[in-house]
C-alpha positions in Angstrom: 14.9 7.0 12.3 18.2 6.3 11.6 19.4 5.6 8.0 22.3 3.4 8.7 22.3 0.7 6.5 23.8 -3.3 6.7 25.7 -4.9 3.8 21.8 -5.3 2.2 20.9 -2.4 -0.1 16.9 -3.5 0.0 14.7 -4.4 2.9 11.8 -5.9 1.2 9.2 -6.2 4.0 5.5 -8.3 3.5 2.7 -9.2 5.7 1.2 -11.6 7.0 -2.0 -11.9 9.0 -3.5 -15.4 8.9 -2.1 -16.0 5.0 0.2 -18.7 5.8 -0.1 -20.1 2.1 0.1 -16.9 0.4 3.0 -15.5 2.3 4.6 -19.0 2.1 4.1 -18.9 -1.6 5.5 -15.2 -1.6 8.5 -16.0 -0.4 9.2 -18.8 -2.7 8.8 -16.5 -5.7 11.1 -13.9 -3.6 13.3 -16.6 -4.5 13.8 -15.9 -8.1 15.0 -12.4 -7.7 18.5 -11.7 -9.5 19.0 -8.6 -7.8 20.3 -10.1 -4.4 21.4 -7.3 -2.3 18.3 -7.4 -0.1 16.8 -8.7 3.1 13.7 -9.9 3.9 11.4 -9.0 7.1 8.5 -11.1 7.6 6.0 -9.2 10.1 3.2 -11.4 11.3 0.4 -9.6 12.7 -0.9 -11.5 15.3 -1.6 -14.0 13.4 -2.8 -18.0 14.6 -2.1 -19.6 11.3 1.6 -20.5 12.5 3.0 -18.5 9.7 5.9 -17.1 12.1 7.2 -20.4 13.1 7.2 -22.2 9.9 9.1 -19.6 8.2 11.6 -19.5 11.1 12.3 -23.0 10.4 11.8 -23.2 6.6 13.3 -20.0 5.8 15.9 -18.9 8.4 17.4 -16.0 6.7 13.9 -14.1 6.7 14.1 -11.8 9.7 10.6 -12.2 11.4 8.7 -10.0 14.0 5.4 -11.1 15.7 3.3 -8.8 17.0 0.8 -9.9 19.9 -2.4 -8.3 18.1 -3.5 -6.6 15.0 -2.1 -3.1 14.0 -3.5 -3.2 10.6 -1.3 -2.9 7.3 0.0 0.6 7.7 1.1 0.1 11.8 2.3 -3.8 10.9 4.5 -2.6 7.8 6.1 0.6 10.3 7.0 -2.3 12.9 9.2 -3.9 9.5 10.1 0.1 8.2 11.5 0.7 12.1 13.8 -2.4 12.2 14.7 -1.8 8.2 18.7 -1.1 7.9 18.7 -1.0 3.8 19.1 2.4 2.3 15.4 1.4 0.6 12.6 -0.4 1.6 10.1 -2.0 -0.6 6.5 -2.9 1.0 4.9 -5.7 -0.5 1.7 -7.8 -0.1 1.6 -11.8 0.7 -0.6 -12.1 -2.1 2.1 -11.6 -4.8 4.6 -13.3 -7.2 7.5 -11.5 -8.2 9.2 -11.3 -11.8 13.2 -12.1 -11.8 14.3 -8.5 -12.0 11.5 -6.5 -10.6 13.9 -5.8 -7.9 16.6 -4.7 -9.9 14.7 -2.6 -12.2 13.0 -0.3 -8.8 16.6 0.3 -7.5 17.7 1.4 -11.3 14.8 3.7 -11.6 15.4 5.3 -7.5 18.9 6.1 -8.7 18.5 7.6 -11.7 17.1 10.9 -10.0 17.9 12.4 -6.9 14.2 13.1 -6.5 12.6 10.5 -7.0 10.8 9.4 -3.6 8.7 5.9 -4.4 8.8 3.7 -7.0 5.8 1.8 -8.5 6.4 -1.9 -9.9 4.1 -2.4 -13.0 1.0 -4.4 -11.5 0.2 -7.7 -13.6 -3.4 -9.3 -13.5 -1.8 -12.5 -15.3 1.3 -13.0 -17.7 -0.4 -10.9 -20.4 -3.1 -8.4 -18.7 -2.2 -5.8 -17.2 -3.7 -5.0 -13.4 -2.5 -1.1 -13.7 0.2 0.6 -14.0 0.0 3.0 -11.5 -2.8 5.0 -9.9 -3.0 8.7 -11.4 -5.8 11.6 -10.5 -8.5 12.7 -13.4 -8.0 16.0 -13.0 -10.6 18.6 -11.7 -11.9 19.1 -8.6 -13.3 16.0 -7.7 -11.0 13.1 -5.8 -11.1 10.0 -8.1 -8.5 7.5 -9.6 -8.1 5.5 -12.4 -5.5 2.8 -12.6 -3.4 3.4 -15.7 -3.2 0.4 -17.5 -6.0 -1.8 -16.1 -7.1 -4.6 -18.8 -4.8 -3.7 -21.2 -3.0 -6.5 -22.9 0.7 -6.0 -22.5 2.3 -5.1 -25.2 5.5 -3.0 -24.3 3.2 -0.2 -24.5 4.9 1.3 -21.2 8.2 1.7 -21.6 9.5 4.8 -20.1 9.1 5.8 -15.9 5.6 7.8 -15.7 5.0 9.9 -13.1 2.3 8.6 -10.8 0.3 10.2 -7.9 0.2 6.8 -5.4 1.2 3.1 -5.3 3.3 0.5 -3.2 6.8 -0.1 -4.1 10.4 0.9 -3.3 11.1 3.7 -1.3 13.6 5.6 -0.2 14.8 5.6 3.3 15.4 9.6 3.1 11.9 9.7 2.6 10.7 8.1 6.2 13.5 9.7 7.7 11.6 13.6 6.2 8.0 13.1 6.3 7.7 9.8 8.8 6.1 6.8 8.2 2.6 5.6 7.2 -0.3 6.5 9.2 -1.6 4.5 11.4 -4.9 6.0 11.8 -5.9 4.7 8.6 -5.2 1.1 9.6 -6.0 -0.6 6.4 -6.9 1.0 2.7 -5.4 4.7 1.4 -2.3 4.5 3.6 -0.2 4.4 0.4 -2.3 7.1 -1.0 -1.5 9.2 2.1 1.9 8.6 2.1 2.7 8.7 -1.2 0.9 12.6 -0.8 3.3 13.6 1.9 6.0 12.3 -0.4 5.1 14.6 -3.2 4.2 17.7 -1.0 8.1 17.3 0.4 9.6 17.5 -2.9 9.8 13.8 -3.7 9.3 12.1 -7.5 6.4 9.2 -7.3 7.2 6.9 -10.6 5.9 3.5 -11.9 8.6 1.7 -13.6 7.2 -0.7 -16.0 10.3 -2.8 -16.9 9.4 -4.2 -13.2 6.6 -6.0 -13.2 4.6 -8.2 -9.9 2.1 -10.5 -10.5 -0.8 -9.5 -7.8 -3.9 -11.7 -7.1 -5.3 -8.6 -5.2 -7.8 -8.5 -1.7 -6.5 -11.6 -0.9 -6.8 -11.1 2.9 -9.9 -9.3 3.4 -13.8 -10.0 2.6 -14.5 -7.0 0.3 -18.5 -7.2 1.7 -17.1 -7.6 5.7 -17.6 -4.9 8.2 -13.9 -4.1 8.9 -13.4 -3.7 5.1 -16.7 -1.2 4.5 -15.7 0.9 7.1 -12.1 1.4 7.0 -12.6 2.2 3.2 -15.0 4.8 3.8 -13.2 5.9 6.9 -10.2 6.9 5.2 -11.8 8.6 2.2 -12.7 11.5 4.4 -9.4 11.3 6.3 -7.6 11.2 2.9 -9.5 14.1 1.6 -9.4 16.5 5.0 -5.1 15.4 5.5 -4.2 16.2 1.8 -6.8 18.5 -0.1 -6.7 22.0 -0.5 -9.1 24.3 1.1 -11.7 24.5 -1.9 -11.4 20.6 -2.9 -12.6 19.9 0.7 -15.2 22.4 0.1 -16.5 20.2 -3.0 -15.3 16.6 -1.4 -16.5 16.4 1.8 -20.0 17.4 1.3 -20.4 15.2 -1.6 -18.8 12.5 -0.2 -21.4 12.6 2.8 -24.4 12.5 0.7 -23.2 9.7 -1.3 -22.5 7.8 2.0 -26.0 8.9 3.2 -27.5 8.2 -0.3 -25.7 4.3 0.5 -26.8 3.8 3.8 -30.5 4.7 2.9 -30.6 2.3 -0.3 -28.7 -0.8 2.2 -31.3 -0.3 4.1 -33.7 -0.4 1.0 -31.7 -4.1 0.9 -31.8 -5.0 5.1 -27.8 -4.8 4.5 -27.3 -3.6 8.3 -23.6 -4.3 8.2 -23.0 -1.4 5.7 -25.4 0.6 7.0 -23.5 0.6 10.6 -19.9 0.5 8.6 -20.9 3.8 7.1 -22.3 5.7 9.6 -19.5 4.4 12.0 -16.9 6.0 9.3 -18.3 8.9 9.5 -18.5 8.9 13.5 -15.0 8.0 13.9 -14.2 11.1 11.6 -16.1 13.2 13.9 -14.6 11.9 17.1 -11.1 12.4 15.3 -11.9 15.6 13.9 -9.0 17.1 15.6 -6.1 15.7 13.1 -7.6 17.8 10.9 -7.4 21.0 13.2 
């Protein structure tokens, strides 16, 4: 991928699939951003909500792709990350409001250390609640996540870059160029995760910096109780876990993540809730049937 850049420093890419409101109201807010050496890539994802063609006409400096079909968030946002020419890119959600400087304060951050791979926005629920920080590990064997901050009230009581292990935000070109892009296997849910991994295995810093802040309404696009949703979550658990763990955390994760899926399948059918019980088992299926990645 080649790293040569325009007279923008930022691509700031977002996507849309059938969120015309959201990614109209996105946009606007993009708006307010002091820090204005940036472009912005719409890529619509097959979308029938006419989305591409009213920002064509309503915002003619937004570079828009449409796809013919569906790739999903991570192979939608690598359609934006192949056309990108800034030296960073930023991957954001239709279903956020930006602050004036978030921009600013991401690029301020990545330059600061040579190192540093991805930078994390602070996430906020409203104007004084905090949605998190940044995700970070709880240590131990087991794979699980807490959000660092979630709830809180904001009180300035993150001031200083904290090392994360995943989020979205601004990324550095150099990092595509050395570990590629996001995978599109997963298709929806712990492609950040993933990449943000990879980042970190190649050497690469992953921060939140909380003098950036986004508003984020969060699942905005997706019915948290829909097939697609169920399975592509539990999906990409296991491919998470057999991509990025070491040999003895897949020993402990993988057969403890089947019996809890088992363990759900049995109570939803307890509850006649067919659609996770064929989400599940399907997840689990697909693993098998890709079980070569992991060779």
């Amino acid at each position: 991928m080649s790293t040569m850049k325009t007279n923008k420093l930022v691509s700031v890419i977002v996507l849309n699939y059938n969120g015309k409101d959201m990614t109209i109201k996105f946009l606007e807010s993009l708006k307010k951003t002091k820090f204005l050496d940036y472009e912005t890539i719409l890529v619509d994802n097959g979308s029938i909500d006419g989305c591409a063609e009213h920002v064509k006409e309503h915002f003619p400096y937004v570079k828009v792709i449409k796809n013919t079909e569906n790739l999903g968030y991570a192979g939608g946002m690598n359609v934006g990350i192949k056309v990108s020419r800034g030296n960073y890119v930023v991957l954001m959600n239709n279903d956020m409001k930006v602050y004036p400087d978030w921009l600013g304060e991401l690029v301020k951050v990545s330059k600061s250390d040579k190192r540093i791979g991805v930078v994390v926005p602070m996430l906020m629920q409203n104007k004084n609640i905090i949605q998190r920080v940044g995700y970070i590990e709880n240590g131990g064997l087991l794979l699980k996540f807490r959000a660092l901050g979630k709830g809180e009230v904001n009180n300035g009581q993150y001031k200083d870059v904290i090392e994360i292990n995943h989020g979205n935000g601004l990324i550095k070109q150099e990092v595509f160029d050395k570990i590629g892009l996001l995978d599109e296997k997963f298709f929806v849910y712990w492609e950040e995760t993933d990449f943000c991994y990879r980042a970190r295995k190649a050497g690469y810093k992953v921060v939140a910096a909380p003098t950036s802040k986004v508003w984020h309404k969060g699942s905005g696009t997706m019915n948290r109780k829909s097939y697609d949703v169920i399975f592509h979550k539990h999906k990409n658990r296991i491919r998470f876990i057999m991509n990025n763990l070491g040999f003895f955390r897949k020993l402990i994760n993988i057969p403890l993540t089947l019996f809890y899926y088992i363990w759900e399948t049995i109570l939803a059918t307890y509850k006649r809730d067919f659609i996770t019980v064929k989400a599940v088992k399907d997840s689990i299926i697909w693993n098998v049937q890709n079980f070569k990645d992991y060779i």
